[in-house]
C-alpha positions as CSV (number, residue, x, y, z in Angstrom):
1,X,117.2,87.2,107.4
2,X,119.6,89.6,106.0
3,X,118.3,93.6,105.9
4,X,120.9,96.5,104.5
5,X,119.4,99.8,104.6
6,X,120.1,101.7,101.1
7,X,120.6,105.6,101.4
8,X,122.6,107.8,98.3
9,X,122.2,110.9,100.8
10,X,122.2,111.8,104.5
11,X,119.6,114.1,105.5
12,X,117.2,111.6,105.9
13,X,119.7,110.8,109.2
14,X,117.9,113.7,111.4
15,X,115.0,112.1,110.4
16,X,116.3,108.5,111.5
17,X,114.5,106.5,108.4
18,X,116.3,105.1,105.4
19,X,115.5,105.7,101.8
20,X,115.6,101.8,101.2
21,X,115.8,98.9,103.4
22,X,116.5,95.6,101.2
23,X,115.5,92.3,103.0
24,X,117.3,89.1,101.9
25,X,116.3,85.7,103.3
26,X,113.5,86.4,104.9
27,X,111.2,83.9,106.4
28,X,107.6,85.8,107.0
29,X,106.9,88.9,106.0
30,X,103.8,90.9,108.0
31,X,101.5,94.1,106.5
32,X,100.2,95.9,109.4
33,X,96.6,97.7,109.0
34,X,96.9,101.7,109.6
35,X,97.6,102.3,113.4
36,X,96.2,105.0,114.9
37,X,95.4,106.5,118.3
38,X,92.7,104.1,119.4
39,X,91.4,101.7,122.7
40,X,91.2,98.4,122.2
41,X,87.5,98.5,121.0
42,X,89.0,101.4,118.2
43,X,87.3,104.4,120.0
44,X,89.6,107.6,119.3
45,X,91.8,108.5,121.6
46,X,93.9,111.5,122.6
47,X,92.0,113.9,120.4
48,X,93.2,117.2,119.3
49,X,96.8,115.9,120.8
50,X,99.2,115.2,118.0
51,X,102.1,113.8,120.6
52,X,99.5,111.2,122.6
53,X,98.2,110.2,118.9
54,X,101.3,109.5,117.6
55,X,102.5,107.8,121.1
56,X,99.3,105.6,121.1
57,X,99.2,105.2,117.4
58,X,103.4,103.5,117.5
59,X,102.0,101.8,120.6
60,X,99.3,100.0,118.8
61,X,101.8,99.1,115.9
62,X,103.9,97.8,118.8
63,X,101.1,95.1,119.8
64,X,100.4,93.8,116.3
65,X,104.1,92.7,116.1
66,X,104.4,91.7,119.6
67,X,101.1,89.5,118.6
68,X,103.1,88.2,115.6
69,X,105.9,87.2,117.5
70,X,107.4,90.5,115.9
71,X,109.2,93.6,117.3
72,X,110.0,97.1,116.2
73,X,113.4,95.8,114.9
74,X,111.8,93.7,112.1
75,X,110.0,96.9,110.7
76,X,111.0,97.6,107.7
77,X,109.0,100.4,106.3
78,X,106.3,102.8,107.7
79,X,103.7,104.8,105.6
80,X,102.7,107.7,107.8
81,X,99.4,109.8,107.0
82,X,98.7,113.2,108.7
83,X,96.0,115.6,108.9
84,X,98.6,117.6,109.9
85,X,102.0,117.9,108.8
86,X,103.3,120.7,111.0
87,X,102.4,118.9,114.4
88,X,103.5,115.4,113.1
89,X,107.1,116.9,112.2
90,X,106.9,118.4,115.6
91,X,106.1,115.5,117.4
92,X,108.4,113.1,115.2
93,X,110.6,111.7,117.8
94,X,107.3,110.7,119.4
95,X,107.0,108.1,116.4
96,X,110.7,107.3,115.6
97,X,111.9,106.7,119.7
98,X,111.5,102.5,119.4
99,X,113.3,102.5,116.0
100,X,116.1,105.2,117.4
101,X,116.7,103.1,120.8
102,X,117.3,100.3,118.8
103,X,119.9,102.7,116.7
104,X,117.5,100.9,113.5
105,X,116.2,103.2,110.7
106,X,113.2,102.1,108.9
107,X,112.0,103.3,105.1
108,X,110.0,106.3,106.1
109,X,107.2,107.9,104.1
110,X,105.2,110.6,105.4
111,X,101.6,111.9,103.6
112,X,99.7,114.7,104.0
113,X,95.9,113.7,104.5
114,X,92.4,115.3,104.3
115,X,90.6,113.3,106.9
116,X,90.8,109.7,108.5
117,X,88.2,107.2,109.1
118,X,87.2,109.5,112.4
119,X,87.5,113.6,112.5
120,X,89.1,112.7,115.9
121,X,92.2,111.1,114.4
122,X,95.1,113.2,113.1
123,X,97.6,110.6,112.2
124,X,97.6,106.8,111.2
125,X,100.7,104.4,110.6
126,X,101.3,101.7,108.3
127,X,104.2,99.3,108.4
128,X,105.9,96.4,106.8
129,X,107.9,94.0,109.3
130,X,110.0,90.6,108.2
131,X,111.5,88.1,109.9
């Protein structure tokens, strides 16, 4: 598999995501269900805690792809949803460390949301990996 990441600016570079990744040659591709700050039973963790929920929440992402023979390296877009913005920009090295320590930069989106499927949860991540 083949991925070049596709950016026409830089200020995404803080930020440590790419404005497009393009994947060539890929074998599998994996959608990963919204991960957010749960146990293993999906009881709501860290509530009220924006850093632990957005620890757990990459954590959680990190053991789907680890279960699909996967790793943060083969992510090649995130969709993250937030009840709060302001915390979640505050707290963002919290959800880009795996990519940054692998100097990789996935296609980032970031949305503003009302409410997710508990009042306890405050952010929940979605991703696209390929192999």
């Amino acid at each position: 598999m083949q991925t070049r990441e596709i950016n026409p600016w830089s200020w995404q570079d803080s930020f440590a995501f790419a404005h497009g990744r393009e994947i060539t040659d890929a074998t599998r591709v994996l959608t990963l269900s919204g991960q957010c700050a749960t146990d293993a039973n999906g009881a709501p963790q860290c509530p009220g805690d924006m850093a632990g929920q957005l620890a757990l929440s990459v954590a959680n992402l990190g053991e789907v792809l680890k279960a699909a023979g996967m790793g943060f390296e083969n992510v090649q877009g995130i969709r993250i949803f937030t009840t709060d913005m302001d915390a979640t920009l505050a707290h963002w090295e919290s959800l880009i460390a795996p990519f940054r320590n692998l100097g990789y930069r996935p296609a980032s989106t970031l949305v503003g949301v009302s409410r997710l499927f508990s009042p306890d949860l405050m952010v929940e991540i979605e991703a696209t990996a390929a192999n």
